[in-house]
RODREN-206624 format. One record per residue (C-alpha): residue in three letters; x, y, z. Coordinates in nm, 2 decimals, m for minus. Layout:
% residues N
ALA, X, Y, Z $
...
//
This chain:
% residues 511
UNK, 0.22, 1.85, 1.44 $
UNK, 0.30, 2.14, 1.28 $
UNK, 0.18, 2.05, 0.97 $
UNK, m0.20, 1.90, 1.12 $
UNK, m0.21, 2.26, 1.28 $
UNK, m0.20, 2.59, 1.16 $
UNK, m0.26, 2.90, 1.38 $
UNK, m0.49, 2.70, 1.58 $
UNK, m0.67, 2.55, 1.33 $
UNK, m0.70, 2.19, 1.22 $
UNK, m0.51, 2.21, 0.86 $
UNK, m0.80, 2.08, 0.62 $
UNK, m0.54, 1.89, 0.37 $
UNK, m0.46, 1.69, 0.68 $
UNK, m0.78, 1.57, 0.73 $
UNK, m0.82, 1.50, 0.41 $
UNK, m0.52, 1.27, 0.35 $
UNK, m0.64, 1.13, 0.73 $
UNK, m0.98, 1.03, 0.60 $
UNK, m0.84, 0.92, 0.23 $
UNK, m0.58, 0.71, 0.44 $
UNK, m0.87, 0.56, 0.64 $
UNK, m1.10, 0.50, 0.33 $
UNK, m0.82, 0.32, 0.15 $
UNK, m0.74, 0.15, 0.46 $
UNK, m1.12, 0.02, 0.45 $
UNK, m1.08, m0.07, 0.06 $
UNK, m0.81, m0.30, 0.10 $
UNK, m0.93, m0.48, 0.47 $
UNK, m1.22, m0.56, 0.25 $
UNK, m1.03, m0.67, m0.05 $
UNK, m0.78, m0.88, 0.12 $
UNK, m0.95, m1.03, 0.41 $
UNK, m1.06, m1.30, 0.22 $
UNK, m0.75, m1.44, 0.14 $
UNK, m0.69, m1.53, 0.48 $
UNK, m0.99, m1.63, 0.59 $
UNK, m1.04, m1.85, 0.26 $
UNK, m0.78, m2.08, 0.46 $
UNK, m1.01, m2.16, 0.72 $
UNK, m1.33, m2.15, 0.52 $
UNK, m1.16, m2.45, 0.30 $
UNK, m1.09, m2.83, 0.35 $
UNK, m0.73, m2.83, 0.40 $
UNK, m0.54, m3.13, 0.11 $
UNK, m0.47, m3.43, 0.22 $
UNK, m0.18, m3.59, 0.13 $
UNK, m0.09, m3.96, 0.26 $
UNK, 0.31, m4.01, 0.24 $
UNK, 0.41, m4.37, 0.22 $
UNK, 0.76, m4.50, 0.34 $
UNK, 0.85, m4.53, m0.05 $
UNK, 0.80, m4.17, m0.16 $
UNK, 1.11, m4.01, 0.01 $
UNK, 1.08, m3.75, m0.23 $
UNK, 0.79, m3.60, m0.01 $
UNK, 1.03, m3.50, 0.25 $
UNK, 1.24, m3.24, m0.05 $
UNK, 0.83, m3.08, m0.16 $
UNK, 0.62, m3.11, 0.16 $
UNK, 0.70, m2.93, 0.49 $
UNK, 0.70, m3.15, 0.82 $
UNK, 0.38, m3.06, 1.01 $
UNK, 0.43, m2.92, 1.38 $
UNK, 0.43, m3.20, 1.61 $
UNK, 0.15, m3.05, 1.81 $
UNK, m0.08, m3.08, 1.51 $
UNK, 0.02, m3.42, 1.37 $
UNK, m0.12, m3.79, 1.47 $
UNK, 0.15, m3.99, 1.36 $
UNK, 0.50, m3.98, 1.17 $
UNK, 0.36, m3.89, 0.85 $
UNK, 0.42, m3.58, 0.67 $
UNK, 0.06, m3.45, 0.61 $
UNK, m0.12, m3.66, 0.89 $
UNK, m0.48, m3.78, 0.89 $
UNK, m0.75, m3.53, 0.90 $
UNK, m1.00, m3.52, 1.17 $
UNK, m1.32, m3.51, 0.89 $
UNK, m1.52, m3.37, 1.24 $
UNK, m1.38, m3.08, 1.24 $
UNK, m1.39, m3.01, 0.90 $
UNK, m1.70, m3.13, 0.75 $
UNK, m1.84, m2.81, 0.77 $
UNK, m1.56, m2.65, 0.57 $
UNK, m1.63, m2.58, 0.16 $
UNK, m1.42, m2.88, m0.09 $
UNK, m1.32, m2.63, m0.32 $
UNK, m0.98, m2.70, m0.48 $
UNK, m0.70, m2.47, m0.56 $
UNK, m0.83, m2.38, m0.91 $
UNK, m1.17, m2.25, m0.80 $
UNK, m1.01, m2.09, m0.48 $
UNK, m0.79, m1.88, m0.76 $
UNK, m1.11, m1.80, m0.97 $
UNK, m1.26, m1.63, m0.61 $
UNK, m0.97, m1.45, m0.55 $
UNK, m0.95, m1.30, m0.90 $
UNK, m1.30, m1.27, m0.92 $
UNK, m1.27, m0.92, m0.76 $
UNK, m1.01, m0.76, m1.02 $
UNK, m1.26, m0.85, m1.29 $
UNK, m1.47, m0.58, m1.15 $
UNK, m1.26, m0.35, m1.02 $
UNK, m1.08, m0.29, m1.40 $
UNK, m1.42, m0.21, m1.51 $
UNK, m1.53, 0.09, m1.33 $
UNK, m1.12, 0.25, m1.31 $
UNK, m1.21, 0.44, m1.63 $
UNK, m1.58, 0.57, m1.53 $
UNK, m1.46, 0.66, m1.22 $
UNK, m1.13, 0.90, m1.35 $
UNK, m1.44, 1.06, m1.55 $
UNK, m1.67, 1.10, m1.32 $
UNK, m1.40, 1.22, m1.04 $
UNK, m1.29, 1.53, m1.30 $
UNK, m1.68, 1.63, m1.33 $
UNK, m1.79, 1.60, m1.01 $
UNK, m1.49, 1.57, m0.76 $
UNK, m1.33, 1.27, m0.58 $
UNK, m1.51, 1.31, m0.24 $
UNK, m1.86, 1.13, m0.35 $
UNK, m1.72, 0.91, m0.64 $
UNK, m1.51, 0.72, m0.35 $
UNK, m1.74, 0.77, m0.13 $
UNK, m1.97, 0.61, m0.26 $
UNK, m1.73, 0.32, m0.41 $
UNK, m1.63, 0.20, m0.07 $
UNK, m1.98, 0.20, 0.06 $
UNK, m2.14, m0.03, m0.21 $
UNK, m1.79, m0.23, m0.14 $
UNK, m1.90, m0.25, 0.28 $
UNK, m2.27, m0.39, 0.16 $
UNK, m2.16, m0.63, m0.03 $
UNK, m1.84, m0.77, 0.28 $
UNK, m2.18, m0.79, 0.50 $
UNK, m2.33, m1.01, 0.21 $
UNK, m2.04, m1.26, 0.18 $
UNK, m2.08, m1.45, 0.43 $
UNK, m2.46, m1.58, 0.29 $
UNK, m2.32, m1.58, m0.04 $
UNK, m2.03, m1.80, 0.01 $
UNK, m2.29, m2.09, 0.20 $
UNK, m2.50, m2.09, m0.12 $
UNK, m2.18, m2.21, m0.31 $
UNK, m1.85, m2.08, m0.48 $
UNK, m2.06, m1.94, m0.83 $
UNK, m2.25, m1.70, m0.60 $
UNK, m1.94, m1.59, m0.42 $
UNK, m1.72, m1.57, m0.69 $
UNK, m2.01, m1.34, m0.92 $
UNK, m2.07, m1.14, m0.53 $
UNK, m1.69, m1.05, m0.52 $
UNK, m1.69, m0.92, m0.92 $
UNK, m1.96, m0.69, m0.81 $
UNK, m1.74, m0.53, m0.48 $
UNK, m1.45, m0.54, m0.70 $
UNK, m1.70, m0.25, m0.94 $
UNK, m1.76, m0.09, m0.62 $
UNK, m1.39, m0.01, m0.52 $
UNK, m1.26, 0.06, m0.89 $
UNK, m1.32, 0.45, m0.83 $
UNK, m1.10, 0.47, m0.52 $
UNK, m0.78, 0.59, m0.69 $
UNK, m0.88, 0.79, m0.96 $
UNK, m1.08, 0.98, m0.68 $
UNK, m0.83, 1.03, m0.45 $
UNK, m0.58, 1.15, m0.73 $
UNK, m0.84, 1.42, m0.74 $
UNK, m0.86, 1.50, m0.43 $
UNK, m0.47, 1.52, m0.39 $
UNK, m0.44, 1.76, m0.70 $
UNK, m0.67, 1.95, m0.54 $
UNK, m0.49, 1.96, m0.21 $
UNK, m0.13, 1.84, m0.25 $
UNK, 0.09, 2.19, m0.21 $
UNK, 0.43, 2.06, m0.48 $
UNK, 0.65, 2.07, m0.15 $
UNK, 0.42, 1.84, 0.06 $
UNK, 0.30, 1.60, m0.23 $
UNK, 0.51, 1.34, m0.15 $
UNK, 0.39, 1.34, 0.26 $
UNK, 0.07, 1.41, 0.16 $
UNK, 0.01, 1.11, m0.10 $
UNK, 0.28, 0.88, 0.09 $
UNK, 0.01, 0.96, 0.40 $
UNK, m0.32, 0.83, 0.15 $
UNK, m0.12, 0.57, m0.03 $
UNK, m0.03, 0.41, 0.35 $
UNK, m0.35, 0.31, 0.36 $
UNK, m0.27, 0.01, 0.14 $
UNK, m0.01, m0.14, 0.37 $
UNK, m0.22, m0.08, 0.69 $
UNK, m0.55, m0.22, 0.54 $
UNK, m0.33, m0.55, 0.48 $
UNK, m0.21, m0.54, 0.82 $
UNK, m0.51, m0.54, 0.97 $
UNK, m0.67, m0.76, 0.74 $
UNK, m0.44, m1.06, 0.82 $
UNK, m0.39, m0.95, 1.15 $
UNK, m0.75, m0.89, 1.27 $
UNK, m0.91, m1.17, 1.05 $
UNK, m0.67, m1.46, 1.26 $
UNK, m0.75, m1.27, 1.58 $
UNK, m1.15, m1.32, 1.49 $
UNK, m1.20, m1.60, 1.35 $
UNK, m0.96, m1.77, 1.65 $
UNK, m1.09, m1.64, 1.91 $
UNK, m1.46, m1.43, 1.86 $
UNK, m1.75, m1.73, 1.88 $
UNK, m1.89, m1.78, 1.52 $
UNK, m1.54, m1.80, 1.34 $
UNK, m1.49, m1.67, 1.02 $
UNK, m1.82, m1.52, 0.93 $
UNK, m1.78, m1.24, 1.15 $
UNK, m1.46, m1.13, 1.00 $
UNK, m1.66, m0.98, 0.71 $
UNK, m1.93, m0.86, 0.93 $
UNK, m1.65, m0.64, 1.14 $
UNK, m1.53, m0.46, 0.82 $
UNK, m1.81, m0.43, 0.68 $
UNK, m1.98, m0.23, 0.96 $
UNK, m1.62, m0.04, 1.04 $
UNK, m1.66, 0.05, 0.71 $
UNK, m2.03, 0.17, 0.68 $
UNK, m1.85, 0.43, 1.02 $
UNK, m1.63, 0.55, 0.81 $
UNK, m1.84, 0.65, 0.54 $
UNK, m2.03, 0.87, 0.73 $
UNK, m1.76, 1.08, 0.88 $
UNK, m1.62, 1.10, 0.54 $
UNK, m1.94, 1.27, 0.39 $
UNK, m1.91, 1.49, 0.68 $
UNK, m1.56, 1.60, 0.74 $
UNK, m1.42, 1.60, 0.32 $
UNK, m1.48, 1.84, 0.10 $
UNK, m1.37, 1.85, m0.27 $
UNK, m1.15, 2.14, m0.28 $
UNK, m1.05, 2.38, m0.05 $
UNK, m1.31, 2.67, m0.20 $
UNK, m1.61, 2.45, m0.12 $
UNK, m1.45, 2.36, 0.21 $
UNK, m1.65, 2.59, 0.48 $
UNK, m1.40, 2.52, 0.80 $
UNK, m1.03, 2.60, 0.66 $
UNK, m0.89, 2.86, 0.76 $
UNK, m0.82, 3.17, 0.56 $
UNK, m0.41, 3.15, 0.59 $
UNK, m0.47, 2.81, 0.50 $
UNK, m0.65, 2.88, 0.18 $
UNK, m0.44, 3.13, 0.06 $
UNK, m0.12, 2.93, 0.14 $
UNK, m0.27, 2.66, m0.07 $
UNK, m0.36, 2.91, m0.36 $
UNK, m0.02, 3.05, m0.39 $
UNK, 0.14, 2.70, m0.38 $
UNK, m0.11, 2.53, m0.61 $
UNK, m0.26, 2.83, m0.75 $
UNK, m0.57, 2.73, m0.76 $
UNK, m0.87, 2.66, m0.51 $
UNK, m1.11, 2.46, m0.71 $
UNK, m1.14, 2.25, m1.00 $
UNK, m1.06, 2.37, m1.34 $
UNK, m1.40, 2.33, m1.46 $
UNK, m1.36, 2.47, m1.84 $
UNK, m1.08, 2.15, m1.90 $
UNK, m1.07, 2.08, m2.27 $
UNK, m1.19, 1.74, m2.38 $
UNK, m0.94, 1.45, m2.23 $
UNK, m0.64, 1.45, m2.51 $
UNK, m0.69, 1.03, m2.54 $
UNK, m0.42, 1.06, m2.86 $
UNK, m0.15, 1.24, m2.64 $
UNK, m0.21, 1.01, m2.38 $
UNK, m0.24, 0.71, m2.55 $
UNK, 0.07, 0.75, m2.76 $
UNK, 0.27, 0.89, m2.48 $
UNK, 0.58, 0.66, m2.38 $
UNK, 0.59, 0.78, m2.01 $
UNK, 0.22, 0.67, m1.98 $
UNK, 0.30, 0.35, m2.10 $
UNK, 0.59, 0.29, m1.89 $
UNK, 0.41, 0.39, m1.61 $
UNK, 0.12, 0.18, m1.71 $
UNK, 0.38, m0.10, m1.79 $
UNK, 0.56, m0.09, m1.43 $
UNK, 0.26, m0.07, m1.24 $
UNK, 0.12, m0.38, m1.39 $
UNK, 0.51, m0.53, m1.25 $
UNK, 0.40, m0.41, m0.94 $
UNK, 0.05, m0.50, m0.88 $
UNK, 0.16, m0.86, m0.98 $
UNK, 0.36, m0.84, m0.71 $
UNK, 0.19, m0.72, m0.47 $
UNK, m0.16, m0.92, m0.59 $
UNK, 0.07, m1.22, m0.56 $
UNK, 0.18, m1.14, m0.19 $
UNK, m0.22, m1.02, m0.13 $
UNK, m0.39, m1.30, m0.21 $
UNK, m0.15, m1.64, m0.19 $
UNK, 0.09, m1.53, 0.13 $
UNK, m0.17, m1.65, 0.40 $
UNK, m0.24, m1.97, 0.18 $
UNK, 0.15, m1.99, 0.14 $
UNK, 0.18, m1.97, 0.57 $
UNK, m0.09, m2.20, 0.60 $
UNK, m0.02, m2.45, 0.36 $
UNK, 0.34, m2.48, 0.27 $
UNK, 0.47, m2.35, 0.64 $
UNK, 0.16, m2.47, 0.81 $
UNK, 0.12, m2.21, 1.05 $
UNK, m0.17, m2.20, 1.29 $
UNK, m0.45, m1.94, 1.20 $
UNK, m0.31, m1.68, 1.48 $
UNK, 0.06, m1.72, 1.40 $
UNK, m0.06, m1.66, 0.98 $
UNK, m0.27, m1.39, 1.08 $
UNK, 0.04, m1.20, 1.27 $
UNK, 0.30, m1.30, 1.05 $
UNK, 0.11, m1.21, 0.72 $
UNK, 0.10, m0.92, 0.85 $
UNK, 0.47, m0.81, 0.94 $
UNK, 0.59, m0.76, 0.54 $
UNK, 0.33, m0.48, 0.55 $
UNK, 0.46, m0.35, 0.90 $
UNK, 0.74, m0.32, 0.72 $
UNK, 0.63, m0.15, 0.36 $
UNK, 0.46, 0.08, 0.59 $
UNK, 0.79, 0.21, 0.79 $
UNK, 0.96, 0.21, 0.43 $
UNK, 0.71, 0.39, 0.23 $
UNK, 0.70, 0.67, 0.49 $
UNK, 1.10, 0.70, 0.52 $
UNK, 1.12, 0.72, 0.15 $
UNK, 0.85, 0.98, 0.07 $
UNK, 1.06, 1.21, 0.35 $
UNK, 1.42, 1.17, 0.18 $
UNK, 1.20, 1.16, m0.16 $
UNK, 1.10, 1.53, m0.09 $
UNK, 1.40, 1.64, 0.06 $
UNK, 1.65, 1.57, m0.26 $
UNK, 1.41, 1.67, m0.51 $
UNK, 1.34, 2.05, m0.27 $
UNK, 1.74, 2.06, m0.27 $
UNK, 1.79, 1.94, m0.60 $
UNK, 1.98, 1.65, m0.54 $
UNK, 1.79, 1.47, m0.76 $
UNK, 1.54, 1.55, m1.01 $
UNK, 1.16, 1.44, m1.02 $
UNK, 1.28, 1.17, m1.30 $
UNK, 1.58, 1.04, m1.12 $
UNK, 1.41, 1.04, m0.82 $
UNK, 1.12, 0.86, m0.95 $
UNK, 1.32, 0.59, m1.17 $
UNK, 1.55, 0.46, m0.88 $
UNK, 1.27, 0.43, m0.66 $
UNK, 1.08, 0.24, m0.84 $
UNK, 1.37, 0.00, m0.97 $
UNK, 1.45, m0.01, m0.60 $
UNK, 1.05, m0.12, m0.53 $
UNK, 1.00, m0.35, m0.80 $
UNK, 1.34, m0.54, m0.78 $
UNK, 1.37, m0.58, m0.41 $
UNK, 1.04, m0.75, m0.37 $
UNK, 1.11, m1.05, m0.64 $
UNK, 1.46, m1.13, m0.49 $
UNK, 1.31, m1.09, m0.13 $
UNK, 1.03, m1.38, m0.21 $
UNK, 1.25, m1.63, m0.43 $
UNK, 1.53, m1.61, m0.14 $
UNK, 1.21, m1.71, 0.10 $
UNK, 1.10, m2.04, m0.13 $
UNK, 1.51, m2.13, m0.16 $
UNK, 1.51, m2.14, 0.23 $
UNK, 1.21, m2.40, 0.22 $
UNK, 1.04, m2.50, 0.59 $
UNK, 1.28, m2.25, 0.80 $
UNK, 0.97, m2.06, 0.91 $
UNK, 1.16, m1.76, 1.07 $
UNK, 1.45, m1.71, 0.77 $
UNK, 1.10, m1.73, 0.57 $
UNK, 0.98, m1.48, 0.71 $
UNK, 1.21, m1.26, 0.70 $
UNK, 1.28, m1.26, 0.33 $
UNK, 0.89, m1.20, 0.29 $
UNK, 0.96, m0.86, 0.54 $
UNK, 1.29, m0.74, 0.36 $
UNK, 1.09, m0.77, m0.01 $
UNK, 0.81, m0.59, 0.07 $
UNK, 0.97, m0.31, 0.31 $
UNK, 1.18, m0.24, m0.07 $
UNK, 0.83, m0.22, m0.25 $
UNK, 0.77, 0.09, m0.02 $
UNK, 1.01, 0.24, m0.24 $
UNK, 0.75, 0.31, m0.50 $
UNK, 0.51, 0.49, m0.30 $
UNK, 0.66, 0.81, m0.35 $
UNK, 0.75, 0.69, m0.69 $
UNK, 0.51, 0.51, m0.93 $
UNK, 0.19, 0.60, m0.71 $
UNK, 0.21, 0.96, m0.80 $
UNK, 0.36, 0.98, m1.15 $
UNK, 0.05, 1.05, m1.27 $
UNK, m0.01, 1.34, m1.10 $
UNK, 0.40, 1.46, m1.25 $
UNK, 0.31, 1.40, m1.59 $
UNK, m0.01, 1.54, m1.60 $
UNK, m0.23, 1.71, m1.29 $
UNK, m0.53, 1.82, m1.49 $
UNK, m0.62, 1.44, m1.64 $
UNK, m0.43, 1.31, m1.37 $
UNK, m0.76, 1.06, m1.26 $
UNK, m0.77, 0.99, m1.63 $
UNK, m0.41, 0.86, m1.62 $
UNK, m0.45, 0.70, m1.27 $
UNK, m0.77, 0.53, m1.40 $
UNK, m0.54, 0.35, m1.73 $
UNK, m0.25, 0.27, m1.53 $
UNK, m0.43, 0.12, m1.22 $
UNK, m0.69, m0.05, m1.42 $
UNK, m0.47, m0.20, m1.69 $
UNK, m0.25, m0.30, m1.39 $
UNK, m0.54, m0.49, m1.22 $
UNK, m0.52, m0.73, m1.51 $
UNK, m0.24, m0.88, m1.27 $
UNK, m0.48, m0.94, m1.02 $
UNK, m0.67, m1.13, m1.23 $
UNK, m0.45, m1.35, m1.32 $
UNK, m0.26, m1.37, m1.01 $
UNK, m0.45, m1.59, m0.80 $
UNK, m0.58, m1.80, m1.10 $
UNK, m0.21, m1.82, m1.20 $
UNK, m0.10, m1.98, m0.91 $
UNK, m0.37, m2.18, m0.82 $
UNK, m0.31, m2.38, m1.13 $
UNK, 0.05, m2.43, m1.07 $
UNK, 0.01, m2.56, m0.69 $
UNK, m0.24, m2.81, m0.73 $
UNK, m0.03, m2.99, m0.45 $
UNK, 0.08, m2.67, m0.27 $
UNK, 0.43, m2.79, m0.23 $
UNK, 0.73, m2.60, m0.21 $
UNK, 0.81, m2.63, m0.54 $
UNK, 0.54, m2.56, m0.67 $
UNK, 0.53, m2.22, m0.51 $
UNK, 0.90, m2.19, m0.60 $
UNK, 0.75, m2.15, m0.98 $
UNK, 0.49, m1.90, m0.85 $
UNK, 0.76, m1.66, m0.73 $
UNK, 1.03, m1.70, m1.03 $
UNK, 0.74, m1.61, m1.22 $
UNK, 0.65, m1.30, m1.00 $
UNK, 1.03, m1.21, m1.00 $
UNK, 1.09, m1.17, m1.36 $
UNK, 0.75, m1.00, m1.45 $
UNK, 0.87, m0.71, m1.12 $
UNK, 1.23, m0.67, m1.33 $
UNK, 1.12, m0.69, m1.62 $
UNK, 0.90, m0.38, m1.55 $
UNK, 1.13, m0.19, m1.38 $
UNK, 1.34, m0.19, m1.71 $
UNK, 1.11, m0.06, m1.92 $
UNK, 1.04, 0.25, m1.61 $
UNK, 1.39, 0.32, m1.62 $
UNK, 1.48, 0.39, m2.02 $
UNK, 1.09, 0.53, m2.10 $
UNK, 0.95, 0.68, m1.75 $
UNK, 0.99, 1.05, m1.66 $
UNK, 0.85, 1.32, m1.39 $
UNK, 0.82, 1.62, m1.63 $
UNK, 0.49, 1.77, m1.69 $
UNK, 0.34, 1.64, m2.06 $
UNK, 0.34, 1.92, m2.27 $
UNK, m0.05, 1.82, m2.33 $
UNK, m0.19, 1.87, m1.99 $
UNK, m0.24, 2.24, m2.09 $
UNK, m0.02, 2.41, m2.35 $
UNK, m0.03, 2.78, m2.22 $
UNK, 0.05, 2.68, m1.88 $
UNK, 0.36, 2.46, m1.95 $
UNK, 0.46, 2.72, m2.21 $
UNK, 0.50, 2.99, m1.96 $
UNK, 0.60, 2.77, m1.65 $
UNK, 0.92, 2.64, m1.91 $
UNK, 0.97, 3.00, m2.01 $
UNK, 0.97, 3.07, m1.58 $
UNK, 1.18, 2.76, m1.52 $
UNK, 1.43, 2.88, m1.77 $
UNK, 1.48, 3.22, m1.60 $
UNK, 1.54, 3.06, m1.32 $
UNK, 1.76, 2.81, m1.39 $
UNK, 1.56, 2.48, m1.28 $
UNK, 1.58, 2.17, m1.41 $
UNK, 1.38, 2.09, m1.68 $
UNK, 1.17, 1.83, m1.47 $
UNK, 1.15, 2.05, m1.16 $
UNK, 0.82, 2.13, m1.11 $
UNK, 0.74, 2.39, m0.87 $
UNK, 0.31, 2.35, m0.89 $
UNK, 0.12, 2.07, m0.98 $
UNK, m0.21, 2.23, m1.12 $
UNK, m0.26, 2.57, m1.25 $
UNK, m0.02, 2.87, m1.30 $
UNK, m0.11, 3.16, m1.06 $
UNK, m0.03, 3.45, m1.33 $
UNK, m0.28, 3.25, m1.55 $
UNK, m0.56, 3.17, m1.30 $
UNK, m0.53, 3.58, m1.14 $
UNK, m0.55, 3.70, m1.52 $
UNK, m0.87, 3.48, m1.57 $
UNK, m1.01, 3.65, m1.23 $
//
């Protein structure tokens, strides 16, 4: 509490990371709600098992005894009750599901541009409102046939692509160096709980709300269409144009940043530097690690619960849910001892940063293969879902804000490459493993994770010999000049960064 208030007033960077929390939150209940829902808006496979094909028992799980209509494995399908469901098979499921990341790569890079000209608050704004137009419009797109649906979900995924490069705007803007890991830990949580509500929420709907799974976009959507509004009202871009902070506020946030408003006069984005610098790439090569990850979990848990453990709708909806409880409790612990050993100097910015995300990229891949090993035990399953994903907290505090260590002024630049390139795992994802479980046995998804296991340490290799948390000497010369020369005096580490933006001697000599 101390933090939200200051003096009496409502601390304005707060709010901010409140709102961006919420707006991400809306991003990803939108992104992920259909992967869920997809399960009930399917015909479910059918799969006869004959007394001779004893190998069924080692692939298929048995289905629950209150569901089944005879001794069979995969039982008889009452075509009543799903006649009105779509016959799309796993393959064009996959291309739906990927469908999105095909637009949301697109506008990563346009959106980093047009967050350092004109701030973050209206380029995500805006993102995430064309994003809630087009959740109302899926339900009518998705009865006129999978082509529709699939080229309607490209065109959201455009929509949301600005979301990250705008808030890494926002958060250079308002992240004081000793709260940036709270602060961004705070925004970046909005990923976790927009997954648990998606799966959560969407099983609650479409069980028990009359009209099934329609309305589960219909409730985003307009939740979403709310929150843009209060966000236009209550964010501002930085705290200079902000007309209700306080004045102890703004100068606390002017000696810790050291400066109120965007560096308008930036030179021209240094692509070479960038381009041809290693700890870009790493980070660029370890979120793509990550994303597959997490894209994997995303889209194919709930189809994983539904078909391979054959959970009801309810049970997938609150189970899907509980590896993100989790993530969420982690992410939040971390950032806390995150800030606390780099403040003391326990750790440096690089240590810390390289352990946590070898902790967050690792964890998760043993966490899901242990899960396919265990096969139908539905709570052991379960389980090993939770423990993976509370590790990939781990890189909330870690990979998620590298960008803004190696490089605040073309931080949305940076953010824009890493997260777009990395969405290239979300294209393939889905597609990926709808190819290799045409049967959805647990074999077959056995191969899904391996796969997701090796790509997750794989990347976390290359972070840990190429990644780094010093400033790039190419975000402004004359600033990390004198800030080394400071540093030196001092006696800090070399990767010990005390602001994240502009140097207060050089900003007050400017004035």
């Amino acid at each position: 509490m101390k933090f939200f208030f200051t003096a009496g007033h409502i601390s304005q960077r707060w709010v901010m990371a409140v709102m961006g929390m919420l707006g991400v939150t809306m991003a990803y209940v939108m992104r992920a709600c259909l992967g869920i829902t997809l399960t009930q808006m399917v015909k479910p496979v059918v799969v006869v098992e004959s007394g001779a094909t004893s190998h069924v028992h080692r692939d298929y799980c048995p289905m629950p005894q209150s569901s089944s209509r005879s001794t069979s494995n995969r039982t008889d399908i009452d075509e009543d009750e799903f006649r009105n469901r779509f016959d799309w098979d796993e393959k064009t499921q996959g291309e739906i599901l990927s469908a999105f990341y095909y637009g949301y790569i697109i506008t990563h890079l346009p959106g980093g541009v047009l967050s350092q000209r004109f701030g973050g608050k209206h380029t995500m704004g805006l993102g995430i409102l064309s994003t809630a137009i087009f959740t109302l419009l899926t339900p009518y797109a998705a009865y006129m046939g999978s082509r529709p649906l699939t080229i309607l979900r490209f065109v959201e995924g455009m929509g949301e692509g600005t979301t990250f490069p705008a808030l890494c705007t926002l958060l250079a803007q308002w992240a004081p160096p000793e709260e940036k890991g709270k602060l961004s830990t705070l925004v970046f949580a909005g990923v976790q709980i927009g997954n648990i509500f998606s799966n959560f929420l969407s099983g609650f709907i479409i069980q028990y709300v009359p009209g099934g799974w329609p309305n589960v976009f219909y409730f985003f959507g307009v939740i979403s269409l709310i929150w843009f509004v209060l966000w236009c009202l209550l964010v501002y871009n930085d705290p200079n144009s902000h007309p209700f902070i306080s004045d102890m506020e703004r100068d606390y946030l002017k000696q810790s940043i050291g400066s109120l408003e965007r560096k308008k006069d930036l030179p021209p984005t240094p692509w070479l530097s960038i381009l041809t610098s290693w700890p870009v790439w790493a980070l660029i090569i370890v979120e793509a690690g990550h994303d597959w990850g997490g894209f994997t979990i995303v889209s194919d848990l709930p189809k994983y619960m539904s078909d391979v453990l054959h959970f009801s709708i309810t049970e997938n909806g609150l189970l899907s849910s509980v590896p993100y409880i989790a993530q969420w409790v982690t992410s939040i612990l971390a950032s806390i001892l995150a800030d606390r050993l780099i403040s003391r100097q326990i750790m440096t910015v690089t240590a810390v940063r390289k352990s946590y995300a070898i902790i967050g990229t690792v964890g998760p891949g043993m966490g899901v293969m242990c899960a396919s090993f265990v096969g139908c035990d539905k709570m052991i399953a379960t389980l090993c879902f939770t423990l993976g994903m509370a590790l990939m907290g781990f890189c909330y505090p870690s990979i998620r804000i590298n960008s803004l260590d190696l490089s605040p002024n073309y931080a949305p630049t940076i953010m824009a490459l890493v997260n777009g390139i990395g969405c290239l795992s979300g294209m393939a994802t889905p597609y990926v493993a709808g190819i290799l479980t045409p049967n959805r046995t647990v074999l077959e998804w056995r191969l899904v994770f391996w796969i997701m296991m090796i790509v997750m340490t794989a990347s976390s290799v290359v972070y840990g010999l190429f990644g780094s948390g010093e400033l790039q000497p190419w975000d402004d010369l004359e600033q990390y000049y004198l800030k080394e020369k400071e540093k030196a005096k001092r006696g800090l580490p070399m990767d010990e960064r005390l602001s994240i933006v502009h140097s207060k001697s050089i900003e007050d000599g400017r004035q």
